[in-house]
N, C-alpha and C positions, 0 to 999 in steps of 0.2 A: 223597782222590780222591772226587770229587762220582759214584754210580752213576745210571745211569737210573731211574725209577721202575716197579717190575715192571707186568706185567700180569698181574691175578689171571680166571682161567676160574673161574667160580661156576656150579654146575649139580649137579644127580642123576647117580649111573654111569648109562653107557649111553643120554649124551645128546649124543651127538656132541662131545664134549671130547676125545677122545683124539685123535681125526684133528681135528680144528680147531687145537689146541693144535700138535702136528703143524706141518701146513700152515702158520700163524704164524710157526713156530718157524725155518723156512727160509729167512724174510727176511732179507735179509743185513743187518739191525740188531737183528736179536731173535737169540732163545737160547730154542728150545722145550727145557723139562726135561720129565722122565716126576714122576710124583707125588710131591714130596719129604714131602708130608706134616709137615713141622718144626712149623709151628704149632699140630699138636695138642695140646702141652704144650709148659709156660711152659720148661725148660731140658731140653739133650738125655740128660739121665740120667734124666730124667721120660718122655721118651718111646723109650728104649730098655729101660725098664721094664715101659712101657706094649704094645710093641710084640714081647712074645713068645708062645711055642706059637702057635695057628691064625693070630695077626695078626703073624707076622713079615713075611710076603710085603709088608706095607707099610712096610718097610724099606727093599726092595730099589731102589728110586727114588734115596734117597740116596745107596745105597750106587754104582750104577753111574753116576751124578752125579759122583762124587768120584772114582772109576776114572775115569773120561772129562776129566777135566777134570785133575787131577794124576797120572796115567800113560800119559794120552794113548791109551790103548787098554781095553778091558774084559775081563777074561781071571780066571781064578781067583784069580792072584796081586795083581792090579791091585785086585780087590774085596776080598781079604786086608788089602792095604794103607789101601784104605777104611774096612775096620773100626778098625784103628789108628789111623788120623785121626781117627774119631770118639771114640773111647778117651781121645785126648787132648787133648780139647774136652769131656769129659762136664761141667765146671764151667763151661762156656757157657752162654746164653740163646738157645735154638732163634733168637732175631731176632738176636743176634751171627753166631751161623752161616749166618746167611740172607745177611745182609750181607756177610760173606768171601764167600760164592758170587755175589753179583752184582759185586764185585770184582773178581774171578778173570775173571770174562765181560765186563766193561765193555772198552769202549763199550756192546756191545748188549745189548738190554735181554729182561729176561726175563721169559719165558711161562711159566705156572705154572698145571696143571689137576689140584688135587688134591680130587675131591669131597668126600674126608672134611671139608674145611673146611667143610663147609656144613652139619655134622651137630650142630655150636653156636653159638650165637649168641658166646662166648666166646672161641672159636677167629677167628671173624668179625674182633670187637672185638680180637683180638689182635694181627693182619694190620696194621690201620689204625695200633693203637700204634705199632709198629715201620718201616709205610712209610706215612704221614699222607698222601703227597701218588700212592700206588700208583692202577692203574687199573682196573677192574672191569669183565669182559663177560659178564652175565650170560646163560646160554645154555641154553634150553626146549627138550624134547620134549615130543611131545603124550604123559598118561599111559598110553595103552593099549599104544602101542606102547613104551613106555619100559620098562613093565610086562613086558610079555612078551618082551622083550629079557633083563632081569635075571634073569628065571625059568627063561630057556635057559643061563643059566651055575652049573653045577654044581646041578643042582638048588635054584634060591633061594637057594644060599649067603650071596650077599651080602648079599639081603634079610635073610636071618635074622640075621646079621653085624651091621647095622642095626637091630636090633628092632621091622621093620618086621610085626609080625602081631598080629592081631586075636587078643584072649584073651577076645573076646565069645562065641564059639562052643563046642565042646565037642566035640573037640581044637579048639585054638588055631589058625588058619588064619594060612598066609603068604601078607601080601597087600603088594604093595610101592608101591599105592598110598601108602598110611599115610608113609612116607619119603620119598615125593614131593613128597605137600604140607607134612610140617614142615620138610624142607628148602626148599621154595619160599617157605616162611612166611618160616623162618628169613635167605633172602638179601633178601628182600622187605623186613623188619626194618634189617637192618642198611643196607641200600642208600640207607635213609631217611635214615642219615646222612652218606651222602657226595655233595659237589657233584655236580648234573645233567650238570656237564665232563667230569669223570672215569669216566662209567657209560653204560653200551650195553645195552640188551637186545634180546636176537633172539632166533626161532624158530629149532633147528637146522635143520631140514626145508628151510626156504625159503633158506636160508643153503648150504646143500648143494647146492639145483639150481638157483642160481643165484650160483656163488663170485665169478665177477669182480665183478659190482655189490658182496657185501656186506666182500669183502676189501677193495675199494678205499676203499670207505667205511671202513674199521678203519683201513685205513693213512693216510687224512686224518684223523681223530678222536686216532691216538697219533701225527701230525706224523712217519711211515714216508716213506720215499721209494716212490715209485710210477709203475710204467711196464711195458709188456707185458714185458719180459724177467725182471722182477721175480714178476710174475705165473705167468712160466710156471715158477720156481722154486718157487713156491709150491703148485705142483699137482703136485709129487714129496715127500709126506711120509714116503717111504718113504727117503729120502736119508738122514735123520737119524739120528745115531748109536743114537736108542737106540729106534726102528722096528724090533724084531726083539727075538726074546728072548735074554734075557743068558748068563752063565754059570752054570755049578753055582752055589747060593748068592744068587743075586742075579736070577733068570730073568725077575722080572716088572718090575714097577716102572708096570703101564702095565696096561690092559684086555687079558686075553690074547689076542680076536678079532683088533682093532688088531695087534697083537704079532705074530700068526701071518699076517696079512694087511692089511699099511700103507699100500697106494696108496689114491688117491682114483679111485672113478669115477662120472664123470660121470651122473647119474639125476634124473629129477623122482623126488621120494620122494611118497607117495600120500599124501592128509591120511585120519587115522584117524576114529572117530566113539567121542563119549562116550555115548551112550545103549546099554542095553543089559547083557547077562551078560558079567562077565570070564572069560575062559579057565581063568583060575588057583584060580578061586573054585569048590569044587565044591559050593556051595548055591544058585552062579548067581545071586548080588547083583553088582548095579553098581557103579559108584561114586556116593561117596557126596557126598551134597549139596553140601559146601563144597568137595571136589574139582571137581566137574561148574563152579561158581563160579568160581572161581581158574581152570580150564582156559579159559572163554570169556572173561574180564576181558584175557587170553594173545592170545585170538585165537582158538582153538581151537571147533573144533563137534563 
């Protein structure tokens, strides 16, 4: 059975992937998932390996992917049984299992916003192996705010998560510029090698306070069907099954802000400015050159 080809959300956490992917995902030919994360290793006993103590939580994407989609509901037991499925796949190819899952969802094609992908260029190149003819949106926030976004969850977690910190200093400063721009580098890289057809880049910002222009535009670019009723489905991302946090075991799978608060609403968002002290920075350096670069090449001031 021939699947559609996915759409892959390429961006930084905390860059409006979660509710875009979302939103997307509500069209009634798409299949928004929460972060399956698969591709970050070549077979899924590599990345169930990969994926314990503090990095289990990026598991749980899968896990309530496979509740949802073979027990039809997400419950303690239903992700029990998730683990089992995967138990008996460990001698798969994370793109074998990618494939049973857009099987399972075909017709409609599936939205896929897991950032970690963007943390190598190998992981990149792994996507394109497995789906040659997949679709790419890549999707920018301005760094300041994207910055101080990530900073307000858990104290820099993530950043640090990312080894997103300058060891120029003395303690080491977390600064989550640094993950910005190698991930930007990094999708920037790989984007070079897929056709101009298959690839989208938007600002979230402008994308956000102005959704009907740039969904419509998505949905003629992936050949969606398109019409105000369709639209107005798509301004409930809170619909989605997996808009809310999960069960014991499996709770996130998704940005927890997103998680605990999934509508979309309506806002011009403000444009940020790159000159200047970062918040997060207590020596009160900016950003730095190749950033402040890459952010205007964006659009950004």
């Amino acid at each position: 059975m021939s699947v559609p080809p996915p759409l892959f959300i390429l961006g930084s956490p905390r860059s409006f992937t979660s509710l875009i992917c979302a939103m997307l995902g509500q069209h009634p030919e798409a299949y928004g998932m929460p972060e399956l994360n698969l591709f970050i290793t070549e077979t899924l006993e590599q990345l169930s390996e990969r994926m314990k103590g503090m990095r289990q939580f990026q598991m749980h994407g899968l896990l309530r992917t496979v509740a949802q989609l073979y027990a039809g509901e997400q419950t303690i037991a239903s992700v029990e049984m998730a683990r089992r499925w995967i138990l008996t796949r460990m001698n798969k190819t994370t793109g074998e299992v990618y494939v049973e899952l857009c099987r399972k969802v075909a017709p409609l094609r599936i939205v896929d916003k897991s950032p970690a992908y963007s943390t190598k260029l190998e992981i990149l190149n792994r996507m394109r192996e497995n789906f040659p003819n997949a679709y790419y949106l890549h999707l920018i926030r301005h760094p300041r705010t994207q910055g101080k976004s990530i900073m307000n969850i858990a104290d820099g977690l993530m950043a640090i998560l990312a080894n997103s910190i300058d060891y120029s200093t003395d303690p080491p400063t977390v600064d989550p510029q640094l993950s910005w721009y190698k991930m930007q580098c990094n999708i920037l890289e790989f984007l070079s090698t897929i056709p101009p057809q298959r690839q989208m880049c938007l600002r979230g910002e402008e994308m956000l306070s102005n959704p009907r222009l740039y969904f419509e535009k998505i949905c003629n670019w992936l050949n969606l069907s398109w019409d105000d009723s369709i639209y107005e489905i798509m301004l409930h991302p809170e619909n989605s099954p997996y808009a809310c946090l999960g069960p014991y075991g499996a709770q996130l799978g998704n940005d927890p802000n997103f998680l605990k608060s999934p509508g979309y609403r309506a806002s011009t968002i403000k444009p940020s400015h790159l000159e200047g002290p970062l918040p997060w920075r207590p020596d009160n350096k900016g950003f730095m050159p190749e950033v402040i670069k890459m952010a205007r090449e964006f659009g950004y001031e």
